[in-house]
N, C-alpha and C positions, 0 to 999 in steps of 0.2 A: 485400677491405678488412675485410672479419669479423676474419678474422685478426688485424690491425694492434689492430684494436679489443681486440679479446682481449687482446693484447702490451699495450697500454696501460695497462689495468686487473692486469693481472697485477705488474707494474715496480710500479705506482704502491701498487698496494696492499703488494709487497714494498719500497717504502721504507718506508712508513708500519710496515711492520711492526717491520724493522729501528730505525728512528730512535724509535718508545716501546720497542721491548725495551734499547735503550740508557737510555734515559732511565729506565725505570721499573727496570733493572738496579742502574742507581748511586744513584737514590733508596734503592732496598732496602738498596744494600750501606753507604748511608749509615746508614742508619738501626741496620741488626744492628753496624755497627762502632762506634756510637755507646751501645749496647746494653753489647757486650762490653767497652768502655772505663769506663763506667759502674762494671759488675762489676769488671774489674780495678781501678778506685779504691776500692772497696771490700775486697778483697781483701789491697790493699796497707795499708788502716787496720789490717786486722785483724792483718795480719803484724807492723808499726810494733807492735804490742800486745801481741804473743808469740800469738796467738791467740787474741782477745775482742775483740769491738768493744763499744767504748765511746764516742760521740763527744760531742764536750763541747758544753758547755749554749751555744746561739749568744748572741752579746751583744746591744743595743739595737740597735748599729749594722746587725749581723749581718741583725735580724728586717725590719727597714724602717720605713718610716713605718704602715704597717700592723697589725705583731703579726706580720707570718707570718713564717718562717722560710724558708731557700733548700728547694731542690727537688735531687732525686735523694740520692746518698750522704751529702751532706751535712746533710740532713734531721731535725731530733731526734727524729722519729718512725723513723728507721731501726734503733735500737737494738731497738724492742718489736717492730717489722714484719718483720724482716732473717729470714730461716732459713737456716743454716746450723750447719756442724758443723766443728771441728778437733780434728786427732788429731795428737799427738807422739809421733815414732820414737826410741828409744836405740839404744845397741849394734848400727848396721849395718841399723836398718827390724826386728829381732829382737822389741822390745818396743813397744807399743803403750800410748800413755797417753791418753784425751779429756781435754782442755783447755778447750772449751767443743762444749753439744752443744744449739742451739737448732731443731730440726727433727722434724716429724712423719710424714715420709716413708720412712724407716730408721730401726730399734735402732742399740744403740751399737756390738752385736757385728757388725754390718753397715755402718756406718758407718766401723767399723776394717777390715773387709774390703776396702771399695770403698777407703779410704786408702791401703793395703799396694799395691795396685795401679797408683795412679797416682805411687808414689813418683821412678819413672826420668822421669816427667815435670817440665814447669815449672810453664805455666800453658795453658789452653784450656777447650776446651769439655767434657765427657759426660756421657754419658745424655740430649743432646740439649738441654738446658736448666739446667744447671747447670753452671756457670763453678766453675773451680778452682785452686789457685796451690801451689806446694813449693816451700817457703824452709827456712835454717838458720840457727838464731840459738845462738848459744855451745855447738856441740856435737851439736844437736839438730835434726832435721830433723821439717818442721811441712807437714801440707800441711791445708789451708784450702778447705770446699769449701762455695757459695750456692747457693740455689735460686734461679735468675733466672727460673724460668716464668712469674710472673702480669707482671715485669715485659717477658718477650719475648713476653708473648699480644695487644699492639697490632699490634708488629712482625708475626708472621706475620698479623694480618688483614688490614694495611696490604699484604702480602704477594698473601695470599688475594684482596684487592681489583684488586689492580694485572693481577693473570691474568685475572682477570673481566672487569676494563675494557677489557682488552686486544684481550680476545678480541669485544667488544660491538663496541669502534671498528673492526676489521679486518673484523666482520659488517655496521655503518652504512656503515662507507666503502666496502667491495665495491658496496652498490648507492646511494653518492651516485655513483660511478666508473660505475657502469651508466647511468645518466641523460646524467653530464657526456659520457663517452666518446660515447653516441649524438648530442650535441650539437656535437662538435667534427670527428667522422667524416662528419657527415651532408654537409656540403658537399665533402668530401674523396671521397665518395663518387659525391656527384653529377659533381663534375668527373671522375675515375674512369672514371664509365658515359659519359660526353659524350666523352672522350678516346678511349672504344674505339670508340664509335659515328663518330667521324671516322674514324679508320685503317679500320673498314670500311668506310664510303661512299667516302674516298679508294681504297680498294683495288679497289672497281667502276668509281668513274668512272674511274681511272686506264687500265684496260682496254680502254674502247672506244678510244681517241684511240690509244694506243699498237696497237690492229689496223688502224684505220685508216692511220696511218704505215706501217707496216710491211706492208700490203697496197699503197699506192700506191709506197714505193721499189721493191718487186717487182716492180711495170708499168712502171716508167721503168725498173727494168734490163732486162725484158725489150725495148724499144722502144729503146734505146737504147746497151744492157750494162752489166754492172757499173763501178765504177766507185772511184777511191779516195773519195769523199763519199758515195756508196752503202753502200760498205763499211762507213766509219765511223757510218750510219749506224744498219747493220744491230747494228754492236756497241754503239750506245748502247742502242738498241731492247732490246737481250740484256739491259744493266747494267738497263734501266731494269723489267723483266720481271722480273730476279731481285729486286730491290726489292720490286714490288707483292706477288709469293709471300713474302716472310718478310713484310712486313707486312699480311698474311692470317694467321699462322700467331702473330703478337704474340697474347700472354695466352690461347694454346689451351690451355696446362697449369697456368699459373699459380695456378688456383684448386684444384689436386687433383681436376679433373674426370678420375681417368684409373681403366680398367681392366685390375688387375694378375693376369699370371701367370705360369708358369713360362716365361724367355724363354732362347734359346740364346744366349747373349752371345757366344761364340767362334765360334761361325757366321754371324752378323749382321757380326759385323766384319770375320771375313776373306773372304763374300763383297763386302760393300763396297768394301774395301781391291783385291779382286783385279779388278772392277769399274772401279776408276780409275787402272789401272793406266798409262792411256795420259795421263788427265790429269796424273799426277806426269811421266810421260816427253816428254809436250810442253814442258813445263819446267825437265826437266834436272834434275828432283830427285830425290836419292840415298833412295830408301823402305830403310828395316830395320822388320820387323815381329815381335814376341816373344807370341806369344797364347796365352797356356795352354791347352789343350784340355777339354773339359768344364765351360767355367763359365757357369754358370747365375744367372737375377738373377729376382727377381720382380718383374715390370712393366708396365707398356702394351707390347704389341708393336710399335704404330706410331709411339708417342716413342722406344722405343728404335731403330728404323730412321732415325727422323730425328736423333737425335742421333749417331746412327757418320754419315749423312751431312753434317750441320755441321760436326762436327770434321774429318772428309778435306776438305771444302772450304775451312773455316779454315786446316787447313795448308798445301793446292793454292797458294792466293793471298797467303799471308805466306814464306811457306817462303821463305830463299834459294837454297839448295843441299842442305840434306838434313831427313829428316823419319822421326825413331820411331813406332811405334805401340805399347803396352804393355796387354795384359789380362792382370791374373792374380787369386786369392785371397790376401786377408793381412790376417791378425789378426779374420776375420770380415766383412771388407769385399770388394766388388766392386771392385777398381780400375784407372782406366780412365786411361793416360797417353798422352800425347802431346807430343814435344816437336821442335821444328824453330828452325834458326838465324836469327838475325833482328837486325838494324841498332837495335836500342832500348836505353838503357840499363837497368844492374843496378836490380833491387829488386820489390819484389812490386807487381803488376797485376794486381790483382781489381779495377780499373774496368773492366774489357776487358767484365764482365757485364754493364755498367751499359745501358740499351739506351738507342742514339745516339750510346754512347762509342767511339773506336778511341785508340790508343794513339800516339806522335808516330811520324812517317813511314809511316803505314798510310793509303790512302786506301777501306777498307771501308766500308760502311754502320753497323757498329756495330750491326747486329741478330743475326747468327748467335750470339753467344756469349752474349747474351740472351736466347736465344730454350733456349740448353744449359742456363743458372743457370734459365730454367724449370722445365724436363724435371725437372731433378736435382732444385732444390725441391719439386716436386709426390711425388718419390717418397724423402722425406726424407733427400735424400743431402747432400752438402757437392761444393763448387767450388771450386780455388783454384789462380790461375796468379799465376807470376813468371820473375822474366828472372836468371841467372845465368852470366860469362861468357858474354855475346851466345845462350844457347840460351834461347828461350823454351819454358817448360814448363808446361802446364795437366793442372791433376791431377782425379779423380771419383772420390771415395766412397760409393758405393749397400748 
């Protein structure tokens, strides 16, 4: 349940993460395109001007009931405030004239250099903070360059800020999610522990009553012989037996309690395989087997005996008439196929793992291939069965 918990906190904190880098994304990209729209309103005065800004004296109405005047480009304090520099091009970008040169961050012979260069452009950014525009008025091509720094230095703190905060809420929320999650798991937990502690007491008590059974129809057949209610009784006894063993063996892997090492996976399975050789043949099932030789898995040796025996007996019991078995290496994976014909319809069935689940006309218990999505999970593999053209086929990735 650690696990789930972990899952929890992990999800919850990558939405959170996602949904403010969205948020705090389009705030940013509001704000620098509101920045750069700004500059180009300005840009486009100066252009409107052959290159000078000059912008005219606002009226009464303009100012407010107040005195003040508007705000940003249209500002009358933009005129003495503004820095910038234009330079005009003749004869082809060949001759350079300044036109106006309000700036103390370049000369003029510098200023006409950085000009000459962005003449193939329109308008944008460079040097990081300085917005730029190349226009031609009668002949003449002008390019127009601001210093927008002190007015983009909110922007990047607003910037600076939003990383900050980002990174604060994704460190608060990690451990309000520590708290919350231990709050919400903990009953999930308890029922959990309660759930497993019944299938093991059911798996004791179930034991005595079923040897009892099955020691007294032995005395009544011996007193009296076998018989067909004897019989059947013996094979409920059997069904009832294979039961109590897989639910004995519920959540043995499930936590990663396993120890891994080099296992013979092509040996494992074709002694298995050669092993049940009689149970496919009391049933009349066609076995084809394809086992690479040499493949090697790193794992529990006793999950991997009990998962090659799960799978031959999931196939023994669904099979209708024939049954593959596949081990090979690919693309870095162990994998482990299995496929036999079967009366279900098309489409993929990974509930077969779900434990308690069988599939429609199966009358199993619904624990073997729960008990495989075990095995596999504990040893970070993947599972995944479906039905195509009546062959059911269950795949394993180790």
């Amino acid at each position: 349940m650690n696990k789930a918990e972990k899952k929890f906190r992990l999800y919850s904190i990558l939405v959170i993460f996602v949904l403010l880098t969205v948020l705090l994304s389009v705030i940013n990209g509001v704000n620098f395109t509101m920045a750069a729209s700004d500059a180009d309103e300005i840009t486009q005065k100066i252009a409107e001007r052959q290159g000078a800004f000059e912008p005219e004296e606002p009226s009464f109405q303009q100012k407010g009931a107040f005195g003040m005047g508007p705000m940003g480009p249209d500002s009358p304090e933009m005129n003495k405030s503004l820095r910038y520099f234009t330079v005009a091009f003749t004869n082809k970008g060949e001759t350079a004239e300044t036109v106006a040169f309000h700036i103390s961050a370049v000369n003029e012979s510098e200023a006409k250099e950085w000009a000459a260069g962005l003449l193939k452009e329109k308008t944008g950014w460079t040097r990081t903070t300085y917005r730029y525009r190349v226009y031609k008025k009668n002949g003449t091509t002008y390019v127009t360059v601001i210093d927008q720094g002190r007015e983009l230095l909110p922007s990047y703190r607003i910037l600076i800020i939003s990383a900050v905060g980002e990174i604060l809420v994704l460190i608060i929320g990690w451990f309000v999610l520590l708290g919350i999650g231990r709050k919400i798991y903990a009953p999930i937990e308890e029922a959990d522990r309660k759930q497993k502690n019944f299938i093991k007491n059911a798996n004791k008590e179930f034991r005595v009553p079923l040897t009892v059974i099955n020691g007294n129809t032995e005395l009544t057949e011996r007193k009296y012989g076998p018989d067909e209610q004897s019989r059947s009784t013996h094979r409920q006894i059997a069904k009832m037996n294979e039961l109590v063993e897989k639910l004995g063996k519920i959540g043995l892997f499930e936590d990663g309690d396993i120890r891994p090492e080099k296992v013979p996976l092509s040996e494992y399975l074709s002694a298995a395989l050669d092993s049940s050789e009689e149970r496919f043949a009391s049933r009349n099932l066609e076995l084809k087997a394809d086992i690479a030789p040499d493949v090697t898995v790193n794992a529990d040796p006793e999950a991997m005996s009990r998962l090659t025996d799960e799978l031959i007996d999931n196939a023994v019991k669904f099979a209708l008439t024939k049954v593959s078995f596949t081990l090979k290496n690919e693309n870095g994976y162990v994998v482990i196929e299995t496929a036999n014909d079967a009366s279900l319809p098309d489409g993929p069935a990974d509930q077969v793992f779900d434990r308690f689940t069988t599939l429609e006309n199966s009358d199993g218990t619904g624990l073997g291939l729960s008990y495989v999505k075990d095995i596999v999970k504990a040893h970070k593999g993947r599972a995944s069965a479906e039905v195509a053209s009546g062959i059911f086929t269950l795949r394993i990735l180790m």
